[in-house]
N, C-alpha and C positions, 0 to 999 in steps of 0.2 A: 478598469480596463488595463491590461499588462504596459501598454503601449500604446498612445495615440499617435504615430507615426504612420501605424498602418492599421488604423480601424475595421478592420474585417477579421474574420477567424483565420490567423494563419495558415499555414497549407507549406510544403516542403519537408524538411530532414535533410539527417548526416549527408555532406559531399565532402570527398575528399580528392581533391583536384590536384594535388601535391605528389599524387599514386599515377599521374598519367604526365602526358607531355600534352605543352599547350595548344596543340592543333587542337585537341579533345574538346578542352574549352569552349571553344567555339559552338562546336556543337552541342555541348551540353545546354552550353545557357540556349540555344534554335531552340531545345525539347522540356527545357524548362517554362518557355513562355506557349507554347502549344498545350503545357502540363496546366497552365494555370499556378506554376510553384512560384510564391514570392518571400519565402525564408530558405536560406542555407545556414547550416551550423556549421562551422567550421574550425579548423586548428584543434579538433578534438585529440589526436596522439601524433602530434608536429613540435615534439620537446626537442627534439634531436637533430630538427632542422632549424629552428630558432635560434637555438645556444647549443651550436658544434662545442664548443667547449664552455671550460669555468669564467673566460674574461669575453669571451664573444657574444653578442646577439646580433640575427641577423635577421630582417621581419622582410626583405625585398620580395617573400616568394608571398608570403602573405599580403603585403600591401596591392601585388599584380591578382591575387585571387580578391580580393577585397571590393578592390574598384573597380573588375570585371564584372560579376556581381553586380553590383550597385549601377553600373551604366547599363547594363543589360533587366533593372527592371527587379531584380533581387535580394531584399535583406541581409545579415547575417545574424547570425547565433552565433556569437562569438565566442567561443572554449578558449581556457587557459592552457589547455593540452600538457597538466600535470596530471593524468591518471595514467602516463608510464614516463619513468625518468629516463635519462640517455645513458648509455653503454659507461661511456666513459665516466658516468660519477659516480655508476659503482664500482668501476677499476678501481678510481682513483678515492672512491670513500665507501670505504664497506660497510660504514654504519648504515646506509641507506635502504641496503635490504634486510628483507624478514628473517626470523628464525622460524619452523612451523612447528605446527603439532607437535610432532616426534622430538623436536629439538635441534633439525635441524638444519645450518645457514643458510641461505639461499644464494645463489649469483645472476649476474644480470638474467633475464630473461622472460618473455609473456609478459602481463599487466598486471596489476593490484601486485606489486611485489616492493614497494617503497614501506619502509617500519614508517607507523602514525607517529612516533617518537622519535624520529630522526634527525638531532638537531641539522644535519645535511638537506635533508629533503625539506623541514621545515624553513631554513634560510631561501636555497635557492627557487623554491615553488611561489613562495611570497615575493622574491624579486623580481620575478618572470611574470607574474599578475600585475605586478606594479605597472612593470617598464611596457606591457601590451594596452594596461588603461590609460597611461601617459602618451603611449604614441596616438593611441586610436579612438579618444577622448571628445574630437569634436568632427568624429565621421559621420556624413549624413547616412550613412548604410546601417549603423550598429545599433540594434534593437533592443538587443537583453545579453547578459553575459550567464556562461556556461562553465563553472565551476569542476574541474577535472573531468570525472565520470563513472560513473556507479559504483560511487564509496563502499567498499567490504571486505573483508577478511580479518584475520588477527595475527600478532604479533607476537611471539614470547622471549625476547632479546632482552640483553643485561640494560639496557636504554629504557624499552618498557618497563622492566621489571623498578626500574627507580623510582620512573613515571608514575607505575603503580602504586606504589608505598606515598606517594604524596600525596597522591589521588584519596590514597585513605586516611591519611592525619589530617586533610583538611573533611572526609568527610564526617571520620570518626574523632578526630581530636587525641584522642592517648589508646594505648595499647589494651589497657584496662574494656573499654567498649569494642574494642577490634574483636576482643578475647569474647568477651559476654554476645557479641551482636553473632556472632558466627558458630556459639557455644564449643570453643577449640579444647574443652576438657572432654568431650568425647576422643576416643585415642590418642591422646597423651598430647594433643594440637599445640598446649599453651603457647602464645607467643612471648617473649621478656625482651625482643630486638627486633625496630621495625627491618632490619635486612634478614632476620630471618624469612620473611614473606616472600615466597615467589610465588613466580606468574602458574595458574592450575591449567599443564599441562598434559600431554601423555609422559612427561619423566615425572609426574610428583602427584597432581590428583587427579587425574581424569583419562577416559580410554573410552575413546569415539563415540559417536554418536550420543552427545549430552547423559554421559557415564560418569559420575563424579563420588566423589566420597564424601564432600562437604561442598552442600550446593548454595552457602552463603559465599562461602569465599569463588567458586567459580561463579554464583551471580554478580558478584559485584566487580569480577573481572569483564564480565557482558557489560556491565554498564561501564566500566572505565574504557573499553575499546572502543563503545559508540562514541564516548565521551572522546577520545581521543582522537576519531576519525571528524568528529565536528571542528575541533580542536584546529589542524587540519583546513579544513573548509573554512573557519572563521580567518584564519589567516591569509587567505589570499582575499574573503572578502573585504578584508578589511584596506588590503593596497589598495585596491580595486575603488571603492566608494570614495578613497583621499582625491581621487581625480574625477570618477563621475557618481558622486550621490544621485543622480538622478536618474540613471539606468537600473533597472531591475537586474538584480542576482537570484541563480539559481544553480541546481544541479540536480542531475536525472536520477531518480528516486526508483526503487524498482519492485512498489506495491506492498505485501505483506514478508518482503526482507527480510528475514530473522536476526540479523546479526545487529543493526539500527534502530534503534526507537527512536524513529522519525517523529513521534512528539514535538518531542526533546530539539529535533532538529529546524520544526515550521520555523520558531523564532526569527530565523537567521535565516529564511530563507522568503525574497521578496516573492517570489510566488514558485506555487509547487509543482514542480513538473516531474513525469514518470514514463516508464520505458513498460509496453503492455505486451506481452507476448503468450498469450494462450494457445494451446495446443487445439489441435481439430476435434479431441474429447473434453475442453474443459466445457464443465454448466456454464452457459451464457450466465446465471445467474452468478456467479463466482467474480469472473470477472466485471458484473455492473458491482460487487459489493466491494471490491479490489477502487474500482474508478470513486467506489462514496466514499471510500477508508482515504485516498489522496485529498479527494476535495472538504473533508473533514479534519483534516492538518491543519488547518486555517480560517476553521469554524463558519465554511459553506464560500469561502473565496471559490471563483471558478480557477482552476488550474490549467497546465498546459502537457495535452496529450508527447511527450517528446521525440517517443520511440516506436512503430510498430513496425512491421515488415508487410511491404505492397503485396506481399505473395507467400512466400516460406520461410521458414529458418532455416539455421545451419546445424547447431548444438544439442536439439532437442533428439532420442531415443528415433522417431519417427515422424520425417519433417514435412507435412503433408502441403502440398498447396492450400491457398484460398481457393474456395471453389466459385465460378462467375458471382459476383454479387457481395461476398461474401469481407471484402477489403470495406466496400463502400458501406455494408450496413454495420461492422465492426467501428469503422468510422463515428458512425453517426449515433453506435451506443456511447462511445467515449464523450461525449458532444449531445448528447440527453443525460448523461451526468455530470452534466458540468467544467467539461475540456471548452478554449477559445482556442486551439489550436489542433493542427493534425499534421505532424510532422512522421518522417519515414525514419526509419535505417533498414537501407541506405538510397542515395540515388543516383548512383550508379553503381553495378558489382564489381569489387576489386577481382584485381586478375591472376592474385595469388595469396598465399597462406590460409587462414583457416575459415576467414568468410565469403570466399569468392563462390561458395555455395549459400550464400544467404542473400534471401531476396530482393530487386533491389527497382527503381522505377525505370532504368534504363538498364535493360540487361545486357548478356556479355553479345548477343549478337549488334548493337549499337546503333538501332535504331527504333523507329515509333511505333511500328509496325507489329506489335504484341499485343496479346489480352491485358495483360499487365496496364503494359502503358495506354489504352484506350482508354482503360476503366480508372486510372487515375487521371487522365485529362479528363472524364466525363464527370469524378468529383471535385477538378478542380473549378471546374465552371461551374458546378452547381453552390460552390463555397463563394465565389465572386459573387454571383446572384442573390447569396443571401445577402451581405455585403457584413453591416456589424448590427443587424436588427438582434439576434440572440446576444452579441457582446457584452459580458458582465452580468447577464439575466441570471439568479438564483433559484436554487431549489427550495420549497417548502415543508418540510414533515414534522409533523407529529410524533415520531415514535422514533427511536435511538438504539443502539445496541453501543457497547462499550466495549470497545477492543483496546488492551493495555499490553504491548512489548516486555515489560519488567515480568507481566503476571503468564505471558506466554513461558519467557523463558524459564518461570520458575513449576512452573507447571510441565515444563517438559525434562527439566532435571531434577524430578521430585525424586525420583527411586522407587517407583509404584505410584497407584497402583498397577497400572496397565499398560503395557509397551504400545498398546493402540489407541492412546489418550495423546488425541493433537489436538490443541487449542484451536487453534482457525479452522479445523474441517465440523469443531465442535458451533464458535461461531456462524459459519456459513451455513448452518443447518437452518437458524433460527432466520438468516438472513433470507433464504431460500423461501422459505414460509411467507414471509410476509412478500417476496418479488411474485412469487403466485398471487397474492392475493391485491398484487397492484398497489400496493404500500409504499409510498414514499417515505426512505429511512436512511437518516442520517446517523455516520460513524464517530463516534466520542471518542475522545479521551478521559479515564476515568474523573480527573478532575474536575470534566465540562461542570455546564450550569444545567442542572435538570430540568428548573423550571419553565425552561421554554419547551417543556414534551409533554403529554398526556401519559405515553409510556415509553418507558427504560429499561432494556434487559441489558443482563451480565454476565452471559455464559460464563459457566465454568471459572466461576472469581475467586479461585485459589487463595491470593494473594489480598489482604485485605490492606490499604495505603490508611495512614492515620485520619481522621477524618472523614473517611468516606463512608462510613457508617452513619455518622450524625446527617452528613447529609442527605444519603437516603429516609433517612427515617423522616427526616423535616418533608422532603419529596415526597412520600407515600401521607404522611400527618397531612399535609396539606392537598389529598386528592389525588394526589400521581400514582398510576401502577408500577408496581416493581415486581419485574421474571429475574431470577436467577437460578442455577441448577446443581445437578450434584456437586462432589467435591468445589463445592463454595466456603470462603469465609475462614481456611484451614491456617492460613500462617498470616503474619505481620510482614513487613517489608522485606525484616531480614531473612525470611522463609522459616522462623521460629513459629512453632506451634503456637496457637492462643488458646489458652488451657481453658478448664469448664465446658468441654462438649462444646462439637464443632455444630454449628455454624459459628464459632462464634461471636464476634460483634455484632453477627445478623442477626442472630439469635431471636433475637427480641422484634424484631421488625416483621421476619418471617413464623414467628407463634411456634416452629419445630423445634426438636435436637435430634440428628443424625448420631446414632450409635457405632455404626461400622459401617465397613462401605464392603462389598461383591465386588473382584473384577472377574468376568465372563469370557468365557477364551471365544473367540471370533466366530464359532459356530452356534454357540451357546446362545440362547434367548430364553425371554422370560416376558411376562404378559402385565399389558396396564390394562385393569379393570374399570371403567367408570362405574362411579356409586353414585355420582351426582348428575344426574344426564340433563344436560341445557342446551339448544342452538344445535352447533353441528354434530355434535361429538356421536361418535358410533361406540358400543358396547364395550371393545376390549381392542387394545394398537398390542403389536409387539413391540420389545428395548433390547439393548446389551449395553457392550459394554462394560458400565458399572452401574451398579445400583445399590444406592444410600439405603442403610435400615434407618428410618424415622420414624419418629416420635410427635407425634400433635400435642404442642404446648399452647393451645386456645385458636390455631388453625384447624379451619374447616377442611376434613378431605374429599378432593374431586375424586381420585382415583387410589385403586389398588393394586398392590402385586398380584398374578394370578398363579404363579407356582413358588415352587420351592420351601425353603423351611419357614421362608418370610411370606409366605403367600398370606394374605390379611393387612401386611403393613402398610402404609402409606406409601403411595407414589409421586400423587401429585397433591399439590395441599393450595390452598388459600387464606391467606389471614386480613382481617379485617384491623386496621391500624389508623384509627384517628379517618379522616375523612378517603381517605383512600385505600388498596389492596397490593401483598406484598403475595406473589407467588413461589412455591419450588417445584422445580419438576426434578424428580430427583433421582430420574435416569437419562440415557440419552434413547429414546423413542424414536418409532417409524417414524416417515416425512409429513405420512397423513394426520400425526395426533397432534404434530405441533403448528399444521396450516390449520388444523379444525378449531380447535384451544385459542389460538389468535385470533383468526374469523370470530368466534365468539367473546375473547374482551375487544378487538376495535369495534364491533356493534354495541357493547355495551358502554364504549367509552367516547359512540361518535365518530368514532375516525373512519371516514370515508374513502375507498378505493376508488382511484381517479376512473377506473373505467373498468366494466368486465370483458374481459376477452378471451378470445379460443388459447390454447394452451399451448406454447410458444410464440407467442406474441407479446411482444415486451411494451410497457406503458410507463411514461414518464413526464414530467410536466415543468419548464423553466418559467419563471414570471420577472417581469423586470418592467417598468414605467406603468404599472396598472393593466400590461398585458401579461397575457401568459399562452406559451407555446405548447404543445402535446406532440411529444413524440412517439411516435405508432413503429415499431420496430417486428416483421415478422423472422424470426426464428426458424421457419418451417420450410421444408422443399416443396412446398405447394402452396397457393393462394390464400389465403386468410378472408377472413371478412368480420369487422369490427361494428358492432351493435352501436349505435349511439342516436343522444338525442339532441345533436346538434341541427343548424341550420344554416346554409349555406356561409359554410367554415372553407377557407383557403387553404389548399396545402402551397408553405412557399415555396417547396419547388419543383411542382409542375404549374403552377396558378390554378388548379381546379378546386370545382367550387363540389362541398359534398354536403346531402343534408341527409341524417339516418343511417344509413350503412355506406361504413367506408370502407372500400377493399383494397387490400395490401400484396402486391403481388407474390411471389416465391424470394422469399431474402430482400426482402422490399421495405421500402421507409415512408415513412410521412410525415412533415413536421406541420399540425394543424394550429394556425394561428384564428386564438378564441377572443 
């Protein structure tokens, strides 16, 4: 549990009380106890009112928002409100801010604009966390602390640039491996002086949109920045825990991130919370894979939903409302995967600058009197009523898919083959498959432990980590299925080739050798032939893309290409490996060949889909004390109705009792305790 303070699933979001005068107050917390909200986050970008200057702190506005709050019935989320620093300490200390892309300076202004290597921002961010955990250390209000806010960007300042070079002697040790890891005798690279190394920008190697010349040395500037942005965040946790070890740390995480290998980051973070912000086109399925990839940071810990918007955004191309229903069952996907919380931004709308059009639970007309706010009081009572029956309940699955940061970004700066080759849209295919098929599936990190899956897939495993070969192989030797697909198995960590025909360390697990690879310009398509017909599978799917010419080295093939010069070659293969099956799918295929292909190994491998249902109806299932909950999610602008062979099953919350068909209204929920 995050917090036994307040054992139910929290309910609020961002307030910034600091933006109004304290008549407003008043009325705010009247609409937050009709809302049912009893968390505020607060002091989220309040640097500039804390510490007016270098020797002042001054917390009186925070203390009167605190224990207002708190007497009116209200938590906080207490932010360190270091994710924008104050005017004056980049007057007064210009190392503070960024240098960007192009090269160049930055001055005060907007957020994420403090350099990760600023010995400035690094001092006084860590004093300002200290001196907020020392004041507010034994307040009966303060729940969980809240870590700046959505850590991101890069830096390429003579500060980093130092940062960097140490970054690399401790990971490389001498020049000699810097040279070899990065192969810098391709145009004339060689390094003999670690300050020759700077930072790959647009002045030295690199020209937007992950364009590089040498994509070891821009990889391992992607991991020195994460590193550096943790860096960062370790520092203030660390004030912070000298006065309350006992409070949970955190900060708002913003899902599939590119810039963060939030891996890397779970460690250091007492539980993982994330900001969810889907467009009115994103696949529902997108986002439940986004909520398992969070609650998979921490190897099935439940996380905490921190951010979503009651109603619209601001930033997004096209900001559409929610439409009725559609807050409370977005809700409640976050919270069938494994959210204890449902917090907003924001709740109330600021009344100027760039978010005073972003949605908010008290909007700018100020008062209750909205769809907005009806429908967030009708799910804040519905969260009361459940009370903490789900809290800390986990998910169960079988089956795994393995999303690695490192292997994205190297795969997206490879230089080919395909300007249309994105890692996560490649992921989310395979992830989509199994969400049709009602598949409970958990997000790895490539290190995880296999052996608690039946099956593992690895889209697009570019990047092969040491050891990660043997352990699959032990995985598959001992029974486990292993999916992986095209362009797999191609480089070593440093993004060096692994010579011997690619797959290679897979090589041998998967029985193939891919000879070259096809990329397909985006109208292009080519045909999968099944030759092996079992279970679902229909005649022939279309692919693009790319597609692997392979080779069956003692793999069985399921399928073929059906044109081009390769038409005959393998497509989809299976190898029989010690007690278990390694597969490749060695293009990326319509939606239909990789739900049919799955349907038919989780039948052969036992794994059961919790339920079948109409098509947009989402199914998920939490268990916790020997119980377990089902969550019935409809998707559809019309009634659903749910086949089951249950008997008078409780939904908790209307109390109705259903046996056999249970029907789910238009954007309607049901959480069936079984």
């Amino acid at each position: 549990m995050i917090n036994n303070k307040l054992p139910k699933i929290w309910y609020g979001g961002d307030y910034n009380p600091e933006q109004w005068e304290k008549e407003i107050w008043d009325e705010d917390v009247r609409m937050f106890q009709i809302a049912g909200i009893d968390v505020a986050t607060v002091n989220v970008f309040s640097w500039a009112l804390n510490q007016p200057d270098e020797d002042t702190y001054d917390f009186t506005l925070l203390d009167a928002i605190i224990n207002k709050l708190y007497e009116n019935g209200t938590y906080v989320c207490l932010a360190t409100s270091t994710g924008a620093h104050p005017a004056w300490m980049a007057k007064k200390y210009p190392d503070v801010t960024r240098v960007d892309f192009e090269g160049r300076k930055r001055v005060f202004g907007g957020r994420h604009n403090s350099c990760q290597n600023s010995p400035t921002y690094r001092k006084f961010s860590g004093l300002l966390a200290g001196k907020l955990a020392e004041r507010y250390q034994n307040h009966p209000g303060l729940l969980i602390w809240h870590i700046a806010n959505e850590y991101g960007g890069s830096c390429y300042c003579d500060n980093c640039a130092t940062a960097f070079r140490i970054w690399l002697q401790e990971r490389y040790g001498t020049l000699d491996v810097v040279n070899k890891s990065w192969n810098t005798r391709f145009w004339g690279h060689t390094f003999y002086d670690w300050e020759e190394i700077v930072p790959p920008n647009a002045l030295s190697e690199e020209w937007g949109n992950d364009n590089t010349n040498f994509q070891g040395i821009s990889l391992d500037y992607r991991r020195f920045m994460s590193h550096s942005h943790l860096e960062c965040y370790r520092n203030e946790y660390d004030a912070i825990k000298k006065h309350t070890p006992d409070i949970p740390v955190t900060t708002n995480l913003m899902g599939t991130y590119k810039e963060l290998d939030y891996f890397k980051w779970a460690p250091y973070l007492d539980v993982i919370s994330w900001d969810n912000y889907p467009s009115l086109d994103t696949p529902y399925s997108y986002t439940a894979m986004v909520h398992d990839l969070m609650r998979g940071l921490k190897d099935g810990q439940p996380f905490m939903l921190m951010e979503q918007t009651p109603s619209q955004q601001n930033w997004q191309a096209y900001n559409s409302l929610k439409r009725p229903g559609v807050m409370r069952l977005w809700s409640y996907q976050a919270i069938a995967h494994g959210a204890d919380t449902v917090l907003f931004f924001q709740l109330r709308r600021s009344v100027g600058a760039c978010e005073k059009y972003h949605g908010a639970v008290i909007e700018h007309v100020g008062h209750e009197h909205t769809r907005v706010f009806r429908e967030c009081a009708e799910l804040g009572r519905e969260l009361n009523l459940l009370g903490d029956a789900l809290l800390d309940s986990r998910i169960e699955a079988k089956v795994a898919i393995v999303y690695d940061w490192e292997n994205r970004w190297a795969v997206e700066l490879s230089s080919g083959p395909s300007v249309g080759l994105q890692y996560v849209d490649e992921v989310h295919k395979y992830y989509d498959a199994l969400y049709q098929l009602n598949v409970q599936t958990d997000m790895i990190r490539e290190d995880a432990d296999f052996s608690q899956y039946d099956l593992v897939i690895a889209p697009v495993l570019y990047m092969v980590k040491p050891g990660f070969a043997q352990k699959t192989e032990a995985f598959v030797q001992a029974g486990g299925t292993f999916i992986t697909t095209f362009f797999s198995g191609i480089v070593n960590e440093n993004d060096l080739v692994t010579l011997g025909g690619y797959p290679g360390e897979l090589r041998s697990v998967l029985g193939i050798w891919s000879e070259e690879i096809d990329a397909l310009f985006p109208e292009q398509k080519n045909q999968v032939v099944i030759t092996k017909q079992s279970g679902a599978l229909n005649a022939s799917y279309t692919c693009g893309l790319l597609c692997d010419l392979i080779h069956a080295e003692g793999a069985e093939v399921i399928a073929e290409y059906g044109e081009d010069f390769y038409k005959g070659m393998p497509a989809v293969t299976r190898n029989q490996f010690g007690a278990g099956q390694a597969w490749y799918v060695a293009t990326s295929p319509e939606p239909a060949l990789l739900q049919d292909l799955l349907a038919n190994i989780i039948s052969e491998k036992n794994i059961q889909p919790l339920l079948k249902t109409p098509h947009g109806v989402e199914v998920t299932q939490r268990t916790k004390d020997g119980k377990s909950f089902l969550f019935l999610l409809n998707h559809n602008a019309e009634e659903a109705i749910v086949e089951t062979k249950f008997e008078n099953v409780e939904d908790l919350l209307t109390g109705e009792l259903w046996t056999g068909s249970i029907k789910l209204p238009a954007k309607g929920v049901r959480v069936i305790k079984l």
